[in-house]
Residue, then its C-alpha position, 0 to 999 in steps of 0.5 A: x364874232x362880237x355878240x350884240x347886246x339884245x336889251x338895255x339891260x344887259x349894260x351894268x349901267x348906274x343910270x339912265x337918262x331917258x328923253x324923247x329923243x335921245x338915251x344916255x346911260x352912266x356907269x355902263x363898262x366901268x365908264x363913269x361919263x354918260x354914253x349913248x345908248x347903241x343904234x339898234x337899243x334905241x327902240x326899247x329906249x323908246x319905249x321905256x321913255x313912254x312907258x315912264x311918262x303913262x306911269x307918271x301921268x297915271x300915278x300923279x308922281x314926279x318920283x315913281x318905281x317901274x316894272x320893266x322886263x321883271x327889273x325894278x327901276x327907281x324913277x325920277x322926272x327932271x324938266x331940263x330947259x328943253x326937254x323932259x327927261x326921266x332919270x332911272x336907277x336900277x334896283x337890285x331883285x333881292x335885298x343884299x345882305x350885309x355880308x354880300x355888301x363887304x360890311x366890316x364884319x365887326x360892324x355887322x356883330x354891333x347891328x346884330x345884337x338881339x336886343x338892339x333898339x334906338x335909332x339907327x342912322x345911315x348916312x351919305x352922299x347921293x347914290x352911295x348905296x344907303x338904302x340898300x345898306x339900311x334895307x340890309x339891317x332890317x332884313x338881316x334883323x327880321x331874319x335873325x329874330x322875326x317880328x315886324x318891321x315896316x318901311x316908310x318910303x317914297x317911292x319904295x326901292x328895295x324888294x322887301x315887302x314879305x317874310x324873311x325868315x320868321x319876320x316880316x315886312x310891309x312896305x308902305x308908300x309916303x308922299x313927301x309931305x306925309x312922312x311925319x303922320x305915316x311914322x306917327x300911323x306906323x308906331x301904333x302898328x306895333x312894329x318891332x323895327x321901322x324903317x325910314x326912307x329918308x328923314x328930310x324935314x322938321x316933323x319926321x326928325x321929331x316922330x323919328x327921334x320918339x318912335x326909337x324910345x320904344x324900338x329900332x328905328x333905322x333912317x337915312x339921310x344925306x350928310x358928308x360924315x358922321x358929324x354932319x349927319x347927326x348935326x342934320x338930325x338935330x337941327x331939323x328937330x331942333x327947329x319943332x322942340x327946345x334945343x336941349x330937349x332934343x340934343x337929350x333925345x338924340x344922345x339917349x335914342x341913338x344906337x348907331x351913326x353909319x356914313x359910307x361912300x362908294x369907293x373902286x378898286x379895279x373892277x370892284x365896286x365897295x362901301x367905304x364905311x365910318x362907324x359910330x356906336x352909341x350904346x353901353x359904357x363905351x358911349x359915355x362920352x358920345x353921348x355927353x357931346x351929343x347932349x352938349x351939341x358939340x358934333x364936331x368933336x366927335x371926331x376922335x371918338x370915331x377914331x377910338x372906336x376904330x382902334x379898339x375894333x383894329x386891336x380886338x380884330x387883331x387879337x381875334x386872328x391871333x387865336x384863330 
């Protein structure tokens, strides 16, 4: 006999789709396209869709994080033509850790050197996981080495808020405008790392590039590689400072470039990474086309980089 799914959230659905009438969710099965939530669920649709509206009245906010059923959402407010609708992203209840997200173990030897400072900068395209990868290195580092970090988001998503390890993390809430001042606040809090939701204007480029002279700063940004991405952090800075003030900045603060996407295979779903590191003698030659703004050549340093990580990989399994 076929069991019948008691609640919405017994679907692994990516998202919902919440209106007054109706509920579509995606990813659910494996399905890519949206499907209607089944009859006898459209009651809890119901008052999900309720509950995100007295949230979004009280809280004042188009985008808010909501409590449901002990599962945390990620709430957004879309006014279509007809209808209001609240789109819902589910958030994990604990913080992966990069292992548990496949990370090239190469990659997560580089992110988890003790003495790692400048800024970290996790990139691509929407809903390619990059605030559960850049939740990941802050809370590997906090428990790796302890000391304070503070994440500055809008709305906060991942649950990180507490001690991990002997570290600890305060997570505060930024409006959109107000990015720039919460990082400005947060530097004289004296945090050992700070972690910015998204750098998405001029001033928080600018306060991002500072904050990572003095520690780590790990930020993420929309972009459709690695070079677009760091192009992106440019010109927004650019825009509030002299292009060759920046463009130094950049190329002296940055310690890494990581742009995934998220790729199937069969039933399993995993981050399909591109890496670039910009610390020690390697990164001379990164760090000159940065300084020169030529991003678009930085192709076949990536690419070095990758074969070097393939031969020591190689050569690792040999003597094991």
């Amino acid at each position: 006999m076929k069991q019948t799914t008691n609640s919405i959230l017994d679907y692994p659905f990516s998202d919902l789709y919440l209106s007054k009438d109706k509920t579509y969710m995606t990813g659910a099965k494996m399905d890519p396209n949206p499907t209607l939530v089944p009859e006898h669920l459209k009651e809890e649709a119901k008052e999900l869709f309720s509950l995100c509206k007295s949230s979004a009245f009280d809280q004042k906010k188009d985008e808010l994080t909501l409590n449901h059923k002990e599962t945390i959402f990620r709430v957004s407010l879309m006014e279509s033509l007809s209808e209001t609708i609240y789109v819902l992203r589910r958030m994990p209840k604990n913080v992966l850790s990069l292992e548990e997200l496949k990370f090239p173990s190469s990659y997560i030897n580089m992110l988890s050197h003790k003495d790692l400072t400048g800024l970290v900068i996790v990139s691509g395209p929407f809903g390619s996981g990059k605030t559960t990868t850049a939740s990941a290195i802050l809370e590997k580092r906090l428990r790796l080495f302890g000391g304070v970090g503070i994440s500055i988001e809008d709305p906060p998503e991942m649950p990180l808020e507490g001690k991990h390890g002997d570290g600890i993390c305060y997570q505060t809430w930024a409006e959109q405008d107000g990015f720039a001042n919460a990082t400005r606040k947060a530097a004289r809090w004296a945090p050992d790392i700070i972690y910015l939701g998204e750098v998405r204007d001029a001033e928080t480029a600018i306060e991002a590039l500072k904050a990572s002279i003095m520690r780590l700063v790990i930020c993420t940004t929309h972009s459709d590689g690695i070079e677009t991405a760091l192009e992106r952090i440019y010109a927004l800075a650019s825009s509030q400072g002299l292009p060759d003030d920046i463009s130094g900045l950049l190329a002296s603060g940055l310690s890494c470039v990581i742009h995934q996407e998220l790729k199937q295979r069969g039933q399993e779903v995993y981050p399909s990474i591109k890496f670039l590191w910009a610390r020690g003698e390697a990164s001379t030659r990164v760090k000159q086309l940065i300084k020169a703004r030529s991003f678009k050549n930085l192709g076949s340093e990536i690419q070095e980089q990758l074969n070097q990580i393939m031969i020591k990989d190689r050569q690792k399994k040999r003597v094991d």
